[in-house]
C-alpha positions as CSV (number, residue, x, y, z in Angstrom):
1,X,125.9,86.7,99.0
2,X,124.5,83.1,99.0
3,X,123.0,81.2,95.9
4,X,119.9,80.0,95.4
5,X,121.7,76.9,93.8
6,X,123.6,76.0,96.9
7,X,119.9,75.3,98.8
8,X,119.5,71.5,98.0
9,X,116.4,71.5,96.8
10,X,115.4,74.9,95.7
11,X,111.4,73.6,95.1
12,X,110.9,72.6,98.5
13,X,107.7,74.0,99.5
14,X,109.2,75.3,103.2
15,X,112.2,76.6,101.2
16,X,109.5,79.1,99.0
17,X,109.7,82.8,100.0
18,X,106.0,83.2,98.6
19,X,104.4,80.5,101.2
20,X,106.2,81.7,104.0
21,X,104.6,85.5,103.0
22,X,101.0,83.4,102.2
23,X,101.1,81.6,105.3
24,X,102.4,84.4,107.8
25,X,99.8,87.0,106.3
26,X,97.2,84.3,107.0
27,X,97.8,83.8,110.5
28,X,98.5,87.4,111.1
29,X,95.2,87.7,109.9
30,X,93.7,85.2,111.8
31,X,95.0,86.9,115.2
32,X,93.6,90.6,114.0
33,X,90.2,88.9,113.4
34,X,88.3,88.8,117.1
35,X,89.8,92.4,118.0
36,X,88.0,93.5,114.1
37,X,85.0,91.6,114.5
38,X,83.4,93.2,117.3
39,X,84.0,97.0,115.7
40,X,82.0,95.5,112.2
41,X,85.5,95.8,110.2
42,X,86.8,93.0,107.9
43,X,91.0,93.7,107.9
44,X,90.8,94.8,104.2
45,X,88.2,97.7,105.7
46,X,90.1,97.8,108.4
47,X,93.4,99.2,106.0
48,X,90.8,101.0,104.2
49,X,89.7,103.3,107.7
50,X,93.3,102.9,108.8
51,X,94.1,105.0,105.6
52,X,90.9,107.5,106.4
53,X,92.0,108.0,110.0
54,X,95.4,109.4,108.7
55,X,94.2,110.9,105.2
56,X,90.3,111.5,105.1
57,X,88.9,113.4,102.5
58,X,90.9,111.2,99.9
59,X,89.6,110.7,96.0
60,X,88.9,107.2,95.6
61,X,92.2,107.1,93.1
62,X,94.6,108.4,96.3
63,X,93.2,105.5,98.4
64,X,93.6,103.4,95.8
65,X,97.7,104.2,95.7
66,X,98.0,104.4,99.3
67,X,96.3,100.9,99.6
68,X,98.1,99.7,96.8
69,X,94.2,98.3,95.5
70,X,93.1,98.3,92.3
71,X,89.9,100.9,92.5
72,X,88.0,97.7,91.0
73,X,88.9,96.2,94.9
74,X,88.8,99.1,97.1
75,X,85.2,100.2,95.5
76,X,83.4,97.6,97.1
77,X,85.1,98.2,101.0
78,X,84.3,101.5,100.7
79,X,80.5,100.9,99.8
80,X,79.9,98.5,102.8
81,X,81.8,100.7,104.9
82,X,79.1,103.5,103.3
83,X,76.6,101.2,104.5
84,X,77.4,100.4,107.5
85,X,77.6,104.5,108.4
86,X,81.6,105.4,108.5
87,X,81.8,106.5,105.6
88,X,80.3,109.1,103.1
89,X,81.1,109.0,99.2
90,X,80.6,112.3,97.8
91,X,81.3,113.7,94.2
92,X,84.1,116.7,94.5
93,X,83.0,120.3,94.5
94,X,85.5,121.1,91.9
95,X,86.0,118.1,89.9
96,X,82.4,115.8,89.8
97,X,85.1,112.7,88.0
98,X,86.2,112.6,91.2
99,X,85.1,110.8,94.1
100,X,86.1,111.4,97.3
101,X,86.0,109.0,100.5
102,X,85.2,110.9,103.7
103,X,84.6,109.6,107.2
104,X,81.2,110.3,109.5
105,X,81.4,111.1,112.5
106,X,80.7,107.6,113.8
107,X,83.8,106.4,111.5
108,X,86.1,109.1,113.4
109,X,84.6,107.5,116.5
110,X,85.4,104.4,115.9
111,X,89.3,105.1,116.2
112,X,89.4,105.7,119.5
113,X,88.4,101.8,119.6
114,X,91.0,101.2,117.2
115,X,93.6,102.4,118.7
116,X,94.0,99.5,121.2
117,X,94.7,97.3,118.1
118,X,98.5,97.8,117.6
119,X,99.4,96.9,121.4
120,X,96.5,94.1,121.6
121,X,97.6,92.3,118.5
122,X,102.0,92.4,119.7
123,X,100.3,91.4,122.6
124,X,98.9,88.4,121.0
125,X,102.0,87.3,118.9
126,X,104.1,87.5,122.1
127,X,107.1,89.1,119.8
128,X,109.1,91.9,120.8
129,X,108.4,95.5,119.1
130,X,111.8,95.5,117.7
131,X,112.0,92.3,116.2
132,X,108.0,93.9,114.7
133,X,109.4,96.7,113.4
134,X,112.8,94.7,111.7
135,X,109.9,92.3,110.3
136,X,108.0,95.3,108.9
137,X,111.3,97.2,107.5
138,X,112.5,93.7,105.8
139,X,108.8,93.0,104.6
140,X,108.9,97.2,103.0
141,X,112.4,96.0,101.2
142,X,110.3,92.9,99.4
143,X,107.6,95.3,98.1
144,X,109.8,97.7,96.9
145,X,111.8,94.7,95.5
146,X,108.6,92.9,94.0
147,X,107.6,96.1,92.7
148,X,110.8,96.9,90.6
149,X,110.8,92.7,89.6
150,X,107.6,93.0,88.1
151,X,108.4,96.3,86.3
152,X,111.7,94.4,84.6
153,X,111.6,92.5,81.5
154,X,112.0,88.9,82.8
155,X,115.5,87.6,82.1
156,X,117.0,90.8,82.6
């Protein structure tokens, strides 16, 4: 295992784990942005359907964990996406504390549009799907790590 003291300058900017992840998220962004634009979806409403289309019927808190957003975040995505007619919010029948996030019919409409996404946007990076998917798999390890690092008492 190599040592962050044998890179010879360990505060170069291009040497920085966290701008590479700032910088790649942006431009990954950037090339999701035309194929969103023309459905009405900003990408953080775009994770927020994405999450719907797999798990609707969700209490705002379950979205909020599966999106790893604070509630504080999600609330607002979910109210323009109530306005703009994909979603409903609607107190639960059983519990009225909770919230629950449904989709309207137009919102289980729109995946069928949205299903083009994936293949458009490797299309668009020109990368393989297996490099992709080694990407994702190393980028799942970081969370998990950054999760657990923030969790630890620092210097331990």
């Amino acid at each position: 295992m190599s040592d962050v003291r044998d890179i010879p300058d360990p505060l170069a900017l291009e040497q920085q784990v966290c701008f590479a992840l700032v910088v790649a998220s942006r431009s990954v962004l950037a090339v999701y942005r035309p194929l969103l634009e023309p459905m009405g979806l900003t990408h953080p409403q775009y994770l927020v359907m994405l999450a719907l289309w797999q798990h609707d019927g969700q209490p705002v808190k379950e979205l909020s964990r599966l999106l790893q957003l604070e509630p504080a975040t999600l609330s607002p995505l979910v109210k323009r996406l109530e306005a703009a007619g994909l979603v409903r919010r609607d107190r639960d029948a059983r519990d009225e504390r909770l919230l629950r996030v449904t989709l309207t019919p137009a919102g289980r409409a729109l995946r069928a549009r949205a299903e083009q996404i994936p293949a458009a946007i490797v299309d668009r990076l020109g990368m393989d799907l297996t490099e992709l998917r080694a990407l994702h798999g190393a980028l799942t390890q970081v969370i998990t790590a950054a999760g657990a690092a923030v969790d630890r008492p620092p210097g331990t």
